[in-house]
Chimera marker file (.cmm) of the C-alpha trace (Angstrom):
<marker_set name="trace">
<marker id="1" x="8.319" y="-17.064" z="25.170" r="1" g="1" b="0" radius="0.5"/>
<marker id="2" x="9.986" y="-14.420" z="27.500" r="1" g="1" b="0" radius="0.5"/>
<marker id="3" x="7.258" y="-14.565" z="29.828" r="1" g="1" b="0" radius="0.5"/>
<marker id="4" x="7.939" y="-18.641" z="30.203" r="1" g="1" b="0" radius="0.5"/>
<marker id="5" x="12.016" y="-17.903" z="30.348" r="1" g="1" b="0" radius="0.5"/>
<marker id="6" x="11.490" y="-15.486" z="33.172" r="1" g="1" b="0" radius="0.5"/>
<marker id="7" x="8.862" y="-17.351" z="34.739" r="1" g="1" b="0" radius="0.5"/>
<marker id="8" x="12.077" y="-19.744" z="35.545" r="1" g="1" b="0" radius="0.5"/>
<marker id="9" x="9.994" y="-22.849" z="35.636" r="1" g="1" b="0" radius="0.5"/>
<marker id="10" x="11.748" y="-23.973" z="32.558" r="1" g="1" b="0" radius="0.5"/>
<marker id="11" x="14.390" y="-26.770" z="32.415" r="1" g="1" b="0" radius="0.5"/>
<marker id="12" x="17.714" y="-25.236" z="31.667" r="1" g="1" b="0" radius="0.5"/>
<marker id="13" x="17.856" y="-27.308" z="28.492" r="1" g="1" b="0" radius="0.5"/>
<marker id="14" x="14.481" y="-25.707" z="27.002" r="1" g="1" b="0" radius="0.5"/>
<marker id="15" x="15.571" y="-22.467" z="28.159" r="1" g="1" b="0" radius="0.5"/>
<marker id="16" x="18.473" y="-22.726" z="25.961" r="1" g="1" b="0" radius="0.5"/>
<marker id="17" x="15.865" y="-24.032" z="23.499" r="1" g="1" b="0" radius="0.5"/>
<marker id="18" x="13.597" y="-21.118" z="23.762" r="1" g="1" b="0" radius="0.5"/>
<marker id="19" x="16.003" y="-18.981" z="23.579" r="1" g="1" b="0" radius="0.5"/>
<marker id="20" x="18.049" y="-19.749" z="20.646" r="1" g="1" b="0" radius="0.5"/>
<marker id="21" x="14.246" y="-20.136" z="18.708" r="1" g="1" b="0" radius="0.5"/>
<marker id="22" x="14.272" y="-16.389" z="19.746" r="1" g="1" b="0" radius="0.5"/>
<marker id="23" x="17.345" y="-15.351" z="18.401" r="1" g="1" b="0" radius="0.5"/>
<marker id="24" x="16.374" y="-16.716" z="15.230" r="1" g="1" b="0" radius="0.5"/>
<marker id="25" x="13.043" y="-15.252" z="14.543" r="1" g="1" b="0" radius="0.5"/>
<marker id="26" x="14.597" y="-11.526" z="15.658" r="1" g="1" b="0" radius="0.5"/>
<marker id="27" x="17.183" y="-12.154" z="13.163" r="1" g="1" b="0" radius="0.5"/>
<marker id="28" x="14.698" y="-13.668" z="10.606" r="1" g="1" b="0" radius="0.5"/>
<marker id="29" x="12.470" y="-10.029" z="11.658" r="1" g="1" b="0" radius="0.5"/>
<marker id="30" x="15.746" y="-8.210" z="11.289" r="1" g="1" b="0" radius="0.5"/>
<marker id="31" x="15.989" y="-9.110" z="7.868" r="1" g="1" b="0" radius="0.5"/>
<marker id="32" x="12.275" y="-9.082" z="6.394" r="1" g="1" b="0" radius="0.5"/>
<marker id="33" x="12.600" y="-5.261" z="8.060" r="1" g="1" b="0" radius="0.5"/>
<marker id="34" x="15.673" y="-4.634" z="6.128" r="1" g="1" b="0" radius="0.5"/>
<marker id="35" x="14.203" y="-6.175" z="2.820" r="1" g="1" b="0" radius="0.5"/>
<marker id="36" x="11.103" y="-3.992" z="3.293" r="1" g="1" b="0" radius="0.5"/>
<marker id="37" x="12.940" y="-0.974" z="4.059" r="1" g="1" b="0" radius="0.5"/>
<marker id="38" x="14.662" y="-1.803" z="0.481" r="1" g="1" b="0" radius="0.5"/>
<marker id="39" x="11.428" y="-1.959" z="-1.070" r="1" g="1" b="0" radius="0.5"/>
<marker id="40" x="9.760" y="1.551" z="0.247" r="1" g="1" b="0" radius="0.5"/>
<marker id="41" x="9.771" y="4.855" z="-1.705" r="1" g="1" b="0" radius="0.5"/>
<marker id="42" x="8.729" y="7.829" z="-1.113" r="1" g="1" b="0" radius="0.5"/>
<marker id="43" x="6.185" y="9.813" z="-3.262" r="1" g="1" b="0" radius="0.5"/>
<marker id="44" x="6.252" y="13.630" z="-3.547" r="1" g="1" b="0" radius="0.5"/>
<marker id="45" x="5.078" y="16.098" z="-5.797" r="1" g="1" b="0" radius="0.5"/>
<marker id="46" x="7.045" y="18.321" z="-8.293" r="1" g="1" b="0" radius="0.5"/>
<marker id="47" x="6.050" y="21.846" z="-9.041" r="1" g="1" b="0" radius="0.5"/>
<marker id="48" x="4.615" y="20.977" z="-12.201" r="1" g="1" b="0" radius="0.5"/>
<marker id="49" x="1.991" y="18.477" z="-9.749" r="1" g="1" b="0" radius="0.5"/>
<marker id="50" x="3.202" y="15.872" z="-11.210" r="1" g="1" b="0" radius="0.5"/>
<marker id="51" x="4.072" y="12.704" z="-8.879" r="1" g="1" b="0" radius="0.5"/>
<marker id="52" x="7.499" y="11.543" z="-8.140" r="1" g="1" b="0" radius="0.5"/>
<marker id="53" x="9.396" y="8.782" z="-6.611" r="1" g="1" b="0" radius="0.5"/>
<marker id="54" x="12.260" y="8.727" z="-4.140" r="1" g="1" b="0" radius="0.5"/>
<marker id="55" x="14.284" y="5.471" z="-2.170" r="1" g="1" b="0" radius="0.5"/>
<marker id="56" x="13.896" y="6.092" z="1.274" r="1" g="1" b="0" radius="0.5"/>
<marker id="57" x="16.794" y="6.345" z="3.410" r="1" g="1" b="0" radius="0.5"/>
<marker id="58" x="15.915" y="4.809" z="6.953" r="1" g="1" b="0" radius="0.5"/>
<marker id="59" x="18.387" y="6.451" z="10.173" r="1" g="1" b="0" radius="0.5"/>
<marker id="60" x="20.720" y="4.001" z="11.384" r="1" g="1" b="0" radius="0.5"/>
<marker id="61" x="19.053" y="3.290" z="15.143" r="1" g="1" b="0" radius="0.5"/>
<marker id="62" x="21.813" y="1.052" z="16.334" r="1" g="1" b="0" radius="0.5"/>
<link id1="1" id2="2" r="1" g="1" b="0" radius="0.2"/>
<link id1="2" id2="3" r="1" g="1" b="0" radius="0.2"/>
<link id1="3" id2="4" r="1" g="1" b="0" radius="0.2"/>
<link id1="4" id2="5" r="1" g="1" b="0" radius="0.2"/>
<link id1="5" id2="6" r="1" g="1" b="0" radius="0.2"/>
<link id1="6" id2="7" r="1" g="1" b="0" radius="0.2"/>
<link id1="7" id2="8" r="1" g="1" b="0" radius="0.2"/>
<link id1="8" id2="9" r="1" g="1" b="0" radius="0.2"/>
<link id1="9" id2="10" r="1" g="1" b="0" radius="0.2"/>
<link id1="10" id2="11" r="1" g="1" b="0" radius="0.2"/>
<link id1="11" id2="12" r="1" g="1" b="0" radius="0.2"/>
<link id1="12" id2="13" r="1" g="1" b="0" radius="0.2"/>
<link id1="13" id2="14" r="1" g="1" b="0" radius="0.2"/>
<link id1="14" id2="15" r="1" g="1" b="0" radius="0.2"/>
<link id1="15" id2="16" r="1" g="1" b="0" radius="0.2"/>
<link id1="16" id2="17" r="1" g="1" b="0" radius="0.2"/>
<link id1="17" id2="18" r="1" g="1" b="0" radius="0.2"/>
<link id1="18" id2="19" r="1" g="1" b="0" radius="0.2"/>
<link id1="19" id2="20" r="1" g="1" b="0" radius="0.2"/>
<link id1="20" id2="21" r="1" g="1" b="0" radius="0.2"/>
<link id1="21" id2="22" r="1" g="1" b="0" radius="0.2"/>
<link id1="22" id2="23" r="1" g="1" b="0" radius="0.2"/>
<link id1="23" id2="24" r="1" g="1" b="0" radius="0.2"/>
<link id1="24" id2="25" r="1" g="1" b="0" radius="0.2"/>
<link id1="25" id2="26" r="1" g="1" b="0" radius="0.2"/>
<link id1="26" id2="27" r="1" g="1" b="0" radius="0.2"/>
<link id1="27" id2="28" r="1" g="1" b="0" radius="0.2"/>
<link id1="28" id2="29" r="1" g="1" b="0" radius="0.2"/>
<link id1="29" id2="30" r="1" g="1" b="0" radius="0.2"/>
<link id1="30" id2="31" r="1" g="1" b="0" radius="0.2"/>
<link id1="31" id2="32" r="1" g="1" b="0" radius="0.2"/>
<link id1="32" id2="33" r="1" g="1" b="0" radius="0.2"/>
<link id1="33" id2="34" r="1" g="1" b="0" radius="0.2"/>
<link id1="34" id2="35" r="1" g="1" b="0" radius="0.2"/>
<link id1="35" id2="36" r="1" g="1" b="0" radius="0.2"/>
<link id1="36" id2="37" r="1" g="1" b="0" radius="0.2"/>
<link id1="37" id2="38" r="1" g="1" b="0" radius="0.2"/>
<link id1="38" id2="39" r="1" g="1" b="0" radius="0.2"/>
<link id1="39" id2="40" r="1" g="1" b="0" radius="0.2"/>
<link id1="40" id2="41" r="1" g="1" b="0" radius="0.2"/>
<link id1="41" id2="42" r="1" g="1" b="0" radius="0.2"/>
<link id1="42" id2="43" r="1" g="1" b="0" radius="0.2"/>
<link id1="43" id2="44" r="1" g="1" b="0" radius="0.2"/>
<link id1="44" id2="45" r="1" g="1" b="0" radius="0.2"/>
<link id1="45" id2="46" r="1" g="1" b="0" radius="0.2"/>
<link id1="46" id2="47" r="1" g="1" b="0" radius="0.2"/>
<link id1="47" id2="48" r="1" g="1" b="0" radius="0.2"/>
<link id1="48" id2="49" r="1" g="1" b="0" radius="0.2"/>
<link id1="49" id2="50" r="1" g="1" b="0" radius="0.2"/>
<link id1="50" id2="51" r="1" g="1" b="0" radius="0.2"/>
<link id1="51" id2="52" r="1" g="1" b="0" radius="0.2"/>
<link id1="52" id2="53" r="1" g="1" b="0" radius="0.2"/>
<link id1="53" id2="54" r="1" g="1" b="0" radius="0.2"/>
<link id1="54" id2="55" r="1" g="1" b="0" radius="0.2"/>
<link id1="55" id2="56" r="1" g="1" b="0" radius="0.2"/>
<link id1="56" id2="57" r="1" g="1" b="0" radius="0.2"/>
<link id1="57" id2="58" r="1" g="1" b="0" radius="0.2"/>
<link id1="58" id2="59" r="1" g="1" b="0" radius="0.2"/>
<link id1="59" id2="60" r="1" g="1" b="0" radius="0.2"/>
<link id1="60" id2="61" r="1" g="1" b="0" radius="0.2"/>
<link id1="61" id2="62" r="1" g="1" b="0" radius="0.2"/>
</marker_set>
């Protein structure tokens, strides 16, 4: 898709096209990341050996 935008042998029409499908599928990315992200815990050990859970806190990258 960015290879055909910049390629500039698209209509101005199906650029806008192509790139309003990309905006969606970064924002549908954007949120199966955050919904994963949700999802992922962390497993340590105690002192006792035993196994342990923990939520996992992703940085802020914006």
């Amino acid at each position: 898709m960015v290879t055909a935008l910049e390629s500039g042998d698209m209509s101005l029409e199906d650029s806008l096209k192509a790139f309003e499908s990309g905006i969606k599928i970064t924002r549908e990315c954007q949120e199966a990341l955050q919904e994963a992200e949700q999802r992922v815990e962390i497993l340590t050990r105690n002192r006792a050996g035993e196994l342990q859970s923990a939520s996992f806190d992703a940085p802020d990258i914006d």
